[in-house]
Steps between C-alpha positions, in 0.01 A plus 500: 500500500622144571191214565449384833511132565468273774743233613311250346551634132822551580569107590209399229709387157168574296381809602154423367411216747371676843587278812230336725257584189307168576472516867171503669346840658618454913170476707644744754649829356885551609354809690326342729754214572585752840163554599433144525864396653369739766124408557636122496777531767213738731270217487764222578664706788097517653457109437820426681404771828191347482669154524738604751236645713286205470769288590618719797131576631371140501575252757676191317143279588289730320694542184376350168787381277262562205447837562919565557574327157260670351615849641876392396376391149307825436840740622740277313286564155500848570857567597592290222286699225648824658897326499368423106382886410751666683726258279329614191476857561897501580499406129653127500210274275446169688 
């Protein structure tokens, strides 16, 4: 029966030393890097309906700008931590 090995043994020149052996444990598990692409880009598509309807429903007198930056700042984080999960569960490492 021939051994199995991996790609990185194969491009290792000492067999002995495993790769990434001194990395630190991820805080989110590889799994779940979908899960939270998904949960990040739901709640960033309702901040930015929930900006556009603010800023369609409101007469231009009665809107705060505080309360539009704020919206904008909250569905930029989110879309941008769902554009960084989906990027890590498609398997490129940022």
């Amino acid at each position: 029966m021939e051994k199995s090995s991996s790609i990185f043994q194969i491009l290792s020149p000492n067999p002995n030393i495993q790769p990434f052996s001194n990395m630190l444990s991820l805080p989110v598990k590889v799994a779940d890097h979908s899960h939270f692409s998904i949960i990040f880009f739901i709640l960033g598509f309702l901040f930015t309906c929930w900006l556009f309807i603010y800023i369609i429903t409101y007469k231009k007198s009665d809107r705060k700008i505080s309360r539009e930056i704020l919206l904008a700042l909250f569905s930029s984080i989110y879309l941008g931590l769902g554009s960084f999960f989906l990027i890590l569960s498609l398997g490129v490492n940022v």
